[in-house]
C-alpha positions as CSV (number, residue, x, y, z in Angstrom):
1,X,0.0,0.0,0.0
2,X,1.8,3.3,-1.2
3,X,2.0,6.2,1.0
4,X,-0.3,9.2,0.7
5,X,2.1,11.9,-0.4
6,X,3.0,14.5,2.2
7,X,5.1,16.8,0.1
8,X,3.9,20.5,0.5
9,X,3.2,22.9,-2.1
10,X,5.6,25.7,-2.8
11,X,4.9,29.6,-1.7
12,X,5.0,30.6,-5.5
13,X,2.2,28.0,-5.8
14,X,0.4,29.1,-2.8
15,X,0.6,32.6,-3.9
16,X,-0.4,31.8,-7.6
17,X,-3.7,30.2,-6.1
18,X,-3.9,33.0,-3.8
19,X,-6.6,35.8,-3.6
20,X,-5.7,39.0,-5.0
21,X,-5.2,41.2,-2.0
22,X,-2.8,38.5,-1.3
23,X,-1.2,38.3,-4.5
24,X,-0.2,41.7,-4.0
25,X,1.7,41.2,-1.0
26,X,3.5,38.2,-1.6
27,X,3.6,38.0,-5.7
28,X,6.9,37.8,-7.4
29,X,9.0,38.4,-4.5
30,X,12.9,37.5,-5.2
31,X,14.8,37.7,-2.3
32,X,18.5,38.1,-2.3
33,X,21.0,36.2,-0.6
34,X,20.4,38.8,2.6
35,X,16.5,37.6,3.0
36,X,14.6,40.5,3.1
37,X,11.2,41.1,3.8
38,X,10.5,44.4,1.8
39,X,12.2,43.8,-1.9
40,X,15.2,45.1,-2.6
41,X,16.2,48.0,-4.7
42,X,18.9,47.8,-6.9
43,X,19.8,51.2,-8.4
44,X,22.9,50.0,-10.6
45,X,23.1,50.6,-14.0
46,X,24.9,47.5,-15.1
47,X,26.2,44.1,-14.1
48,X,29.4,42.5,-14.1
49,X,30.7,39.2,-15.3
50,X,33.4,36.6,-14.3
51,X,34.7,36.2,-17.5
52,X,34.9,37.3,-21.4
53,X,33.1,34.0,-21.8
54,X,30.1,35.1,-20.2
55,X,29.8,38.6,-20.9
56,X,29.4,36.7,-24.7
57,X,27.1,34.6,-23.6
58,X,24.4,37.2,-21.7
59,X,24.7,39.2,-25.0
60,X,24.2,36.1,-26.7
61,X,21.8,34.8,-25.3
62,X,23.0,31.0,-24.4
63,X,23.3,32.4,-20.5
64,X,20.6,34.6,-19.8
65,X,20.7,37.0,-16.9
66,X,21.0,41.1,-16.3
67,X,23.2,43.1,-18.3
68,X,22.2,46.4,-18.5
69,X,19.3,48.0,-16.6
70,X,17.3,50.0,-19.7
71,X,17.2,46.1,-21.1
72,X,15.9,44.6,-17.6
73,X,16.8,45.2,-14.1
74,X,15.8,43.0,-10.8
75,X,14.0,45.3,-8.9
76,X,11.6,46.2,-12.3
77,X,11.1,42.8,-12.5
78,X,9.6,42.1,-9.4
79,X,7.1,44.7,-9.7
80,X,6.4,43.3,-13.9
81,X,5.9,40.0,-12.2
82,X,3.8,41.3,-9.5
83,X,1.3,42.8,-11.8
84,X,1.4,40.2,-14.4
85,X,0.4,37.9,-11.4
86,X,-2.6,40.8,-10.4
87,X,-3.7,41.0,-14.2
88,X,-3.6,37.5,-15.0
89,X,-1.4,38.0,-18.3
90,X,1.5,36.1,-19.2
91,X,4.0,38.7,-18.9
92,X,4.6,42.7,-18.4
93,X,6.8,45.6,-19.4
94,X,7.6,48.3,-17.0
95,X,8.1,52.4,-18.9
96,X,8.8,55.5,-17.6
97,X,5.4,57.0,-18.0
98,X,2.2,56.2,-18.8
99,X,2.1,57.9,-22.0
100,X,5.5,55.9,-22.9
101,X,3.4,52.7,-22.4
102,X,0.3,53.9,-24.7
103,X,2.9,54.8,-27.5
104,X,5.6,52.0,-27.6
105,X,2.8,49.7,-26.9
106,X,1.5,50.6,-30.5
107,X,4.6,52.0,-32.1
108,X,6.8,48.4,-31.6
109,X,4.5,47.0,-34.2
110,X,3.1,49.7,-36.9
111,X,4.4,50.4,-39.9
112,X,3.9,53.1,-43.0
113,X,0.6,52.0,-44.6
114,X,-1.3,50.6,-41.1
115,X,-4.6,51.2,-39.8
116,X,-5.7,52.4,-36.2
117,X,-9.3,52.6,-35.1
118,X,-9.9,54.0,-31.3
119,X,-12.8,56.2,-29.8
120,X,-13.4,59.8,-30.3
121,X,-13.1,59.7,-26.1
122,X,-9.6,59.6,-25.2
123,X,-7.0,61.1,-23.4
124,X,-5.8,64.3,-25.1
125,X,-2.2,63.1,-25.2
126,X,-3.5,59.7,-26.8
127,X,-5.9,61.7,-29.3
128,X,-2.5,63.5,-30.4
129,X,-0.7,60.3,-31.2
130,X,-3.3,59.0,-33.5
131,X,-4.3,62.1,-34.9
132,X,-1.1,64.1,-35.2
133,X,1.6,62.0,-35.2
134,X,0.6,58.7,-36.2
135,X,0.1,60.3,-39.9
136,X,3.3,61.3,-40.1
137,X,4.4,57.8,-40.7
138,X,2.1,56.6,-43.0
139,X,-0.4,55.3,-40.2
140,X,-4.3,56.0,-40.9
141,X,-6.3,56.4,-37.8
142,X,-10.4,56.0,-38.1
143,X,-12.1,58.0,-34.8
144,X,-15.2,56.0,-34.2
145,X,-17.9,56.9,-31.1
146,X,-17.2,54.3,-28.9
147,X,-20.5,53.0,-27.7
148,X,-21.7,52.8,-31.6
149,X,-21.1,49.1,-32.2
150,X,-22.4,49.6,-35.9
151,X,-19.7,53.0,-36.3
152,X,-16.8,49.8,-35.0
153,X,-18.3,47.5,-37.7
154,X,-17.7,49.5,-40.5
155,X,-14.6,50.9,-39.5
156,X,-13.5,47.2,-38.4
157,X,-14.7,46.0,-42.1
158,X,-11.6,46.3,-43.4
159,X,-7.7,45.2,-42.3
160,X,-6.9,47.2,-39.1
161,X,-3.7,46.3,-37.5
162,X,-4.7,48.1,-34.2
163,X,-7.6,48.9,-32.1
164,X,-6.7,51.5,-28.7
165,X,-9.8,51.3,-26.3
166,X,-10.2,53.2,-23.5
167,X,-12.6,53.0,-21.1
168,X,-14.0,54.2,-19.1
169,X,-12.8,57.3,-21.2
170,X,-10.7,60.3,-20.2
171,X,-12.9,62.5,-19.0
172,X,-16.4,61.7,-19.9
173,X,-16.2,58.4,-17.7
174,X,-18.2,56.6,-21.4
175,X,-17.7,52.6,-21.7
176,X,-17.2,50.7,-24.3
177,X,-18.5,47.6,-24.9
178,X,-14.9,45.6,-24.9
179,X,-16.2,41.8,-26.0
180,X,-18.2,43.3,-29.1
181,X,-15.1,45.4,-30.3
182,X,-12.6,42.9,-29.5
183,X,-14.6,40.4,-31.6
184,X,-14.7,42.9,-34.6
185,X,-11.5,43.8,-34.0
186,X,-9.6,40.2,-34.1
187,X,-12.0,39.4,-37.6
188,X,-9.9,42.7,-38.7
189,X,-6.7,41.2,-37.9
190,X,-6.2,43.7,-35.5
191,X,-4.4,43.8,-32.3
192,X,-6.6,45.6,-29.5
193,X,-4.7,47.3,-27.0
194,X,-6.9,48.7,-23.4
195,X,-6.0,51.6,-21.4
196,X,-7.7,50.1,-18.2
197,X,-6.0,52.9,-15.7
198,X,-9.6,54.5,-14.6
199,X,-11.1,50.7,-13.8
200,X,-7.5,50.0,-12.8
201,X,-6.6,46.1,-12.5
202,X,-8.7,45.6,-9.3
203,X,-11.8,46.4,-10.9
204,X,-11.8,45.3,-14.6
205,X,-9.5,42.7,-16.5
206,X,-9.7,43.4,-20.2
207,X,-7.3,40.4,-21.1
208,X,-11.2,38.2,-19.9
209,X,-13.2,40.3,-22.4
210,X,-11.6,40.0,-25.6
211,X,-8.2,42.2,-25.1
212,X,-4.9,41.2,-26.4
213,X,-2.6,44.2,-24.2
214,X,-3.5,46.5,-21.2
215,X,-1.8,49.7,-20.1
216,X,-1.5,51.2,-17.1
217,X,-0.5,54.7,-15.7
218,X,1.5,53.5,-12.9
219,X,1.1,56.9,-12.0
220,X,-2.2,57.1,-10.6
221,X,-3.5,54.4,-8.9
222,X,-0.7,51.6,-8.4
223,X,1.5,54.1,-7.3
224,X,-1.7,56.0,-5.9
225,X,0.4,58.6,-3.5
226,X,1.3,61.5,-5.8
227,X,4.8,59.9,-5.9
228,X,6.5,58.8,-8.7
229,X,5.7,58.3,-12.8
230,X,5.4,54.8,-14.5
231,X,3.6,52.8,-16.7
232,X,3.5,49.1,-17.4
233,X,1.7,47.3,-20.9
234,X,0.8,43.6,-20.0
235,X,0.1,40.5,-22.6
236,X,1.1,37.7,-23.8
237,X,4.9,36.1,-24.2
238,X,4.7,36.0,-28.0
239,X,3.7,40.0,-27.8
240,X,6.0,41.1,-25.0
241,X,9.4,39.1,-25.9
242,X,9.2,39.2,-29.3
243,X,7.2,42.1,-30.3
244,X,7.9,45.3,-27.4
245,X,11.0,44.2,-25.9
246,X,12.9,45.0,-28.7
247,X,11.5,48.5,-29.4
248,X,11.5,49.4,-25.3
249,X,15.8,47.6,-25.1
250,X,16.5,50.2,-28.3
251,X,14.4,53.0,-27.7
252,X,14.8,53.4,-23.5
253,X,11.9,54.4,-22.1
254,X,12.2,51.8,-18.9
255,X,10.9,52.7,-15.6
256,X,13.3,53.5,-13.2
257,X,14.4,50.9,-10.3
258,X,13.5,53.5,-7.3
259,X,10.1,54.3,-8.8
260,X,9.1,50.6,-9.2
261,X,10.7,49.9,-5.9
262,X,7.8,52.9,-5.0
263,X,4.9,51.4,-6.8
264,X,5.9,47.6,-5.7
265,X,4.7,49.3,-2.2
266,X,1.9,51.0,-4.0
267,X,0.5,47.5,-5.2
268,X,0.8,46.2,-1.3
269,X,-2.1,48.5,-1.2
270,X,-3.6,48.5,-3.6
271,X,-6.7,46.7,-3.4
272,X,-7.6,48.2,-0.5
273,X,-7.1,51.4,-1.5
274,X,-9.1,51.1,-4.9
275,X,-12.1,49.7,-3.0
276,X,-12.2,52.5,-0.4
277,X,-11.9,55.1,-2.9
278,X,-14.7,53.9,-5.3
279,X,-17.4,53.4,-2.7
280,X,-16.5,57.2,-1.5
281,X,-17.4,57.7,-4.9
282,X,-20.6,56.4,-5.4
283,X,-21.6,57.6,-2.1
284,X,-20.3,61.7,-3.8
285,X,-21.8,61.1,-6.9
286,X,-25.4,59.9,-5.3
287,X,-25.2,63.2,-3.3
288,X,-23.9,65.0,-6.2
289,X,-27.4,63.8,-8.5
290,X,-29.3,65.3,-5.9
291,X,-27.7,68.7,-6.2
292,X,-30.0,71.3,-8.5
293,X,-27.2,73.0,-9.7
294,X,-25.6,69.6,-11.4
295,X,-26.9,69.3,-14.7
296,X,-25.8,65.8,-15.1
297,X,-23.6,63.5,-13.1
298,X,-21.4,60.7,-14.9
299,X,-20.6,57.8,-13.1
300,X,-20.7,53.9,-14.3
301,X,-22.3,52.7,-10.8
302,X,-25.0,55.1,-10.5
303,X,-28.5,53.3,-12.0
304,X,-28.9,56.9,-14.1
305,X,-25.6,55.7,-16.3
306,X,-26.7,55.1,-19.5
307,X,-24.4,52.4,-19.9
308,X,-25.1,51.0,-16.6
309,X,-25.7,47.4,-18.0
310,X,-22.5,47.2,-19.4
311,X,-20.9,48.3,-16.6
312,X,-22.5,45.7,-14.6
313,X,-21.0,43.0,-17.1
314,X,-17.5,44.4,-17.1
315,X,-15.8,45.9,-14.0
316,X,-16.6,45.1,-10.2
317,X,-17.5,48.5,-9.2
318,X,-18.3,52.1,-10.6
319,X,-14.6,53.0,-9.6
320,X,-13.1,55.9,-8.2
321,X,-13.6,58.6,-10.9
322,X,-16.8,61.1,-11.0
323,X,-17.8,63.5,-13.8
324,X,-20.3,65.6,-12.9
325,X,-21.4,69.3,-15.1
326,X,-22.2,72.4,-13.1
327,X,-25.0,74.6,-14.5
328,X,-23.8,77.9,-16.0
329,X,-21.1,76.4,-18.0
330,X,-17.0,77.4,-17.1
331,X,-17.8,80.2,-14.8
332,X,-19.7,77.9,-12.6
333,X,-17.2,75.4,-12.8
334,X,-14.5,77.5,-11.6
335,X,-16.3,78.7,-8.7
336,X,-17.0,75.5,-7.7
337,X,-13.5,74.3,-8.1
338,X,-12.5,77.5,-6.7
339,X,-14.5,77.2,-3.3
340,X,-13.4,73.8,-2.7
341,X,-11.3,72.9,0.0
342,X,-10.4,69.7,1.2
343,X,-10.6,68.7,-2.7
344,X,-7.6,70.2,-4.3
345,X,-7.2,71.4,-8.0
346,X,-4.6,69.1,-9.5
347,X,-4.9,67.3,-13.1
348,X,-3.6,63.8,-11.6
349,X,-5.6,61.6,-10.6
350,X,-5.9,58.1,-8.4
351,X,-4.1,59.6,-5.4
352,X,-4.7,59.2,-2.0
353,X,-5.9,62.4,-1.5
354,X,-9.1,64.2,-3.7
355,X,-8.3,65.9,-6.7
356,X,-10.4,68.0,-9.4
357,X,-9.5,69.7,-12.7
358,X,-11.9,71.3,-15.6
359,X,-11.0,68.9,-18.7
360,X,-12.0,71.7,-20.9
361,X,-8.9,74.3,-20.0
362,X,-6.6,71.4,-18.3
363,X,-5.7,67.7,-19.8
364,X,-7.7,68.5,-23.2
365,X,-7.1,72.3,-23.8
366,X,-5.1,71.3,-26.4
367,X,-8.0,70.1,-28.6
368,X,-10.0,72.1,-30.6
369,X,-13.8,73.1,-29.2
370,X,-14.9,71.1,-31.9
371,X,-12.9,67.9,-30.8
372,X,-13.8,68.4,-27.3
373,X,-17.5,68.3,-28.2
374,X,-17.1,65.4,-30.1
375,X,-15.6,63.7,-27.0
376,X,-18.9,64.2,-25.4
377,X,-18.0,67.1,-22.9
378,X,-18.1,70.7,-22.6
379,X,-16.9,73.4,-20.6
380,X,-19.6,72.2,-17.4
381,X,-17.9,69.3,-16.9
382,X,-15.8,68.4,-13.2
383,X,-13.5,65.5,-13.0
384,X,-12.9,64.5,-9.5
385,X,-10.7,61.4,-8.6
386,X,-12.2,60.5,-5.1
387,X,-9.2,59.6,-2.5
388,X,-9.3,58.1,1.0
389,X,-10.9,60.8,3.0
390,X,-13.9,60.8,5.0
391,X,-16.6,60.3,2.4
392,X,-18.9,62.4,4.4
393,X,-16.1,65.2,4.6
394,X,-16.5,65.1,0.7
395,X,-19.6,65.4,0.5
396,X,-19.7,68.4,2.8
397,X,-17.0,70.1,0.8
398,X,-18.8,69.9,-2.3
399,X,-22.3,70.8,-0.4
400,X,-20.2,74.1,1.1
401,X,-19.1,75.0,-2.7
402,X,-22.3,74.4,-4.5
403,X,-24.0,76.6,-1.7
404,X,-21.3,78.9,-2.6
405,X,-22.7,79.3,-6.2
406,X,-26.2,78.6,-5.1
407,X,-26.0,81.7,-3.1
C-alpha cells in the first residue's frame, strides 16, 4: 500500500492560487542572498561578469541574466511580475510614463501603410498620437464613437492592425462595450490594445473580455500617493518578448528601479485602497445627483448611467472617478472648483488624497472646441478622482461649494 504523499506545495504555488489582496503582498518576491522582507532595490546601472566567456554569452543569449538596466533590471522585474500575477497575463513591461506605455505599446509593431481605429473619447495626449503624429508615418487612424457598435463594424470592415480602447474614457467616464469590439477587431486582424488605468486592475480585466494588451499609468492608482511616474503594458509572451521588448531595449523608455521599488509598495495596497476610494465615490456622486445646480452626473455605478448594463457586465464596481457638469457652464465650474477645499485642483488623478480639474482648459485644452464636443464634454464638466478621506467630509465640501454658487 503506497503512501499518501506528504510533500507541500511551494509559496510561489500558494501565492499563484492565492486571492488578489494576497497576491499583492506576496507576488513575485525574489529575495537576495540577505533575505529580506521588503524587496530590494537595486539602483545599478549595469552588471558585471566573471569572464569574457560570459559577458558573450548574456549578449548572446545562451546564458541569460542582467546586463544592463534599460534592457531589464531585478528590482523592475519584481514589480512586472507582481502585476502580471494581479492581471492574469503572461507577462509585463515596466516604462517611464504612462504615456510611454500607450505609444511604444502601438509604435513596436506599426508600420507606413497601417490602420488604427480608437474612440473619439480619449485622453488628449492619446488623441494627439493617432491624430497628429501617427500620420506622419504613414499610419491612418479612423475615430469612431465608442458606444456605436455599428460605427466599430464599418470601420472594423476592413484590415486594421490596431484597435486603442479606452474605457471608461478620459474625461467623460463613457464605456465601451470591450467583448463586441474585440470580436470585430480580431476578424480585422487587428491587435486591441486597453487603457484600463480608470477601472484600474482591481476592478476590470480586459485580457477576460476579448483584449490582447492592457496599459497602465502606474502613475495614478498603483502608485496612488502623488509619488512617482510609470507605466506598465501587459500581454502575452509572443507579444512582450518578441514584439515590445525590442523596441523598449532600443528605444529606452524603462521605468526606473527607485520608482518601481515605490509602486511595488503601492501594489501592497492597492486593493484596499481602490475599494475604499470607489465606494467614497458612489456615495459623492449619489449626493452629487441630488444637487439642482448639477446638470448631469457621470458615473458607471449610479442606476442613471446610460451604460449601466454594461458596466454591470465588465468591471466590479463604478470605480473611483466622478464627472459631474455644473449649471452655467465654465464660470460655474471655476467657482466651484474655486470654493473647494479639502478637494484640491490638480490634473492627476488616483491619489490618495481628492483631486479636481476642468478637462476643458486642463488635460484637453489642447484640442480644438470642436474635438472636445465630439468627446462628449463641454466646458460644465468636473472630473474629480475621489481619495481616502472621509466620504462624508467630501460630500460636505462639495455641499459648502455648490452653496457657494447657489447663493
Amino acid at each position: 500500500m503506497s503512501k499518501k504523499s506528504t510533500a507541500l506545495p511551494t509559496h510561489a504555488d500558494v501565492i499563484a492560487a492565492a486571492a488578489q489582496s494576497t497576491r499583492m503582498v506576496h507576488g513575485a518576491v525574489e529575495r537576495s542572498q540577505f533575505e529580506e522582507t521588503a524587496e530590494a532595490l537595486y539602483l545599478n546601472s549595469g552588471f558585471v561578469y566573471d569572464s569574457a566567456e560570459a559577458a558573450e554569452a548574456a549578449f548572446d543569449g545562451t546564458q541569460p541574466r542582467y546586463v544592463y538596466s534599460r534592457f531589464r533590471n531585478p528590482t523592475v522585474k519584481v514589480f512586472e511580475d507582481r502585476l502580471a500575477l494581479l492581471e492574469g497575463a503572461e507577462a509585463c513591461r515596466a516604462t517611464a510614463t504612462g504615456m510611454a506605455a500607450v505609444f511604444a505599446s502601438m509604435a513596436c509593431s506599426l508600420r507606413a501603410g497601417d490602420r488604427v481605429v480608437a474612440p473619439r473619447a480619449l485622453f488628449g495626449s492619446c488623441t494627439w498620437i493617432l491624430g497628429e503624429l501617427l500620420p506622419r508615418w504613414g499610419v491612418e487612424t479612423v475615430f469612431v464613437d465608442g458606444d456605436d457598435l455599428p460605427a466599430w463594424a464599418v470601420a472594423l470592415s476592413q484590415p486594421t492592425a490596431v484597435v486603442l480602447i479606452e474605457t471608461p474614457s478620459n474625461p467623460g467616464l463613457d464605456l465601451i462595450d470591450l467583448q463586441a469590439v474585440a470580436d470585430l477587431a480580431h476578424a480585422a486582424g487587428a491587435r486591441v490594445i486597453v487603457d484600463n488605468v480608470f477601472a484600474t486592475p482591481i476592478l476590470q480585466h480586459p485580457l477576460k473580455h476579448g483584449a490582447d494588451v492592457v496599459v497602465y499609468s502606474a502613475t495614478k492608482h498603483i502608485d496612488g500617493q502623488g509619488r512617482t511616474l510609470g507605466g506598465a503594458i501587459l500581454g502575452s509572451f509572443e507579444y512582450i518578448d518578441t514584439i515590445l521588448s525590442p523596441f523598449l531595449r532600443h528605444t529606452g523608455p524603462m521605468l526606473s528601479p527607485f520608482n518601481a521599488w515605490v509602486m511595488l509598495k503601492g501594489l501592497e495596497t492597492l486593493d484596499l485602497r481602490v475599494h475604499k476610494a470607489s465606494a467614497s465615490a458612489l456615495a459623492v456622486a449619489t449626493f452629487l445627483e441630488s444637487r439642482p445646480e448639477i446638470a448631469r452626473v457621470r458615473y458607471p455605478g449610479l442606476a442613471s448611467h446610460p451604460q449601466k448594463a454594461l458596466a454591470d457586465r465588465q468591471m466590479t464596481s463604478g470605480g473611483p472617478l466622478v464627472g459631474f457638469e455644473v449649471e452655467g457652464g465654465k464660470a460655474a465650474a471655476f467657482q466651484v472648483l474655486n470654493a473647494l477645499r479639502i478637494i484640491r485642483i490638480s490634473n492627476n488623478l488616483g491619489d490618495s488624497k481628492s483631486l479636481a480639474c476642468h478637462p476643458w482648459t486642463t488635460t484637453h485644452q489642447s484640442r480644438t472646441p470642436e474635438e472636445k464636443l465630439a468627446q462628449g464634454f463641454d466646458e460644465r464638466l468636473i472630473r474629480l478622482s475621489v481619495g481616502l478621506e472621509d466620504a462624508n467630509d467630501l460630500i460636505a465640501d462639495l455641499a459648502r461649494a455648490l452653496d457657494a454658487i447657489a447663493g
